[in-house]
C-alpha positions, 0 to 999 in steps of 0.5 A, a space after each residue: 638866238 641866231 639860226 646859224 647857232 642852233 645845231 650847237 645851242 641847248 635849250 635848259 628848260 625846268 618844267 612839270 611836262 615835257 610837252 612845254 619843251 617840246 612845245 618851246 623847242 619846236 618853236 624856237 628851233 632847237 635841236 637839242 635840250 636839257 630838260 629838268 623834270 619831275 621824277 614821276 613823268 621824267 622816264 615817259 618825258 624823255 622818251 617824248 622828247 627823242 621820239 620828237 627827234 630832239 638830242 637829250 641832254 639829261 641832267 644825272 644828279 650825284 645821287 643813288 636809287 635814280 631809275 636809268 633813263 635812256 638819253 644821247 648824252 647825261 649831265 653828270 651834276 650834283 643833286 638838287 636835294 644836295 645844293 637846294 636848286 635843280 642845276 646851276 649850284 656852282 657846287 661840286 659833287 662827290 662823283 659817287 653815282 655815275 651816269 649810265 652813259 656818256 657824260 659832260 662833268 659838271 657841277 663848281 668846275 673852274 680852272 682851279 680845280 677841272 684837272 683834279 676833278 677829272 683825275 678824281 674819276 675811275 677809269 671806268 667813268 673816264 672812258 665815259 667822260 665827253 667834256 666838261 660843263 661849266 657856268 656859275 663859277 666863270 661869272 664876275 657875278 650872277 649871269 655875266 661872264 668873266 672873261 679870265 675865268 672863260 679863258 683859263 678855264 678853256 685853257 685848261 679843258 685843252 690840257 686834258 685833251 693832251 696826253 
């Protein structure tokens, strides 16, 4: 990753500790990072992480009974119990268990179907919204990019940034 890019990179990192994200952050020079860890050390994770002075984007899967965790910006995706993969499904999510902040929407977004996603959201959770996040469904297959699917897919978020 060149330097010049690291204030906007995110390091996602599935690991058993926050420790090895911490560890690979700070020597990699990440600034921000999206961690997936286990339920039974994520509360305690998380806070290490921001303590470290690290921005957290945390993963919130579509699902209930999650204990709130304070993070700078939530990941609102679906649930790994759901898709079978913690992140990365390419599957969407009913939106039925919002985060408890502000959120990046993610989860089978593509151009076809950002804007009705988006408008399927209750005020409440609109005013939350801060952008959407998309990777699976833009691939011409698996870890390459199209580049029509990029840029429809970028055209659209600038029409919900429109009145």
């Amino acid at each position: 990753m060149a330097e010049s890019h690291l204030d906007r990179a995110v390091l996602v990192q599935v690991a058993d500790g926050a420790e090895v994200i911490l560890a690979t952050a700070r020597r990699c020079g990440f600034q921000k990072v999206q961690p997936y860890l286990p339920a039974a050390t994520r509360e305690v994770g998380i806070r290490l992480l921001r303590e470290a002075g690290l921005f957290v984007l945390l993963p919130w899967a579509d699902e209930g009974g999650q204990t709130p965790v304070v993070a700078d910006l939530y990941l609102w995706e679906p649930s790994a119990k759901a898709t079978g993969v913690p992140g990365g499904s390419g599957q969407g999510h009913a939106m039925g268990f919002p985060p408890p902040g502000d959120f990046l929407l993610a989860g089978g977004l593509e151009a076809a179907n950002l804007m009705a996603r988006v408008n399927t959201l209750f005020p409440a959770q609109r005013r939350h919204l801060r952008g959407v996040d998309a990777a699976s469904r833009l691939e011409a297959s698996p870890g390459r990019k199209d580049p029509d699917k990029v840029s429809a897919f970028i055209r659209m978020t600038h029409e919900l940034e429109s009145p």
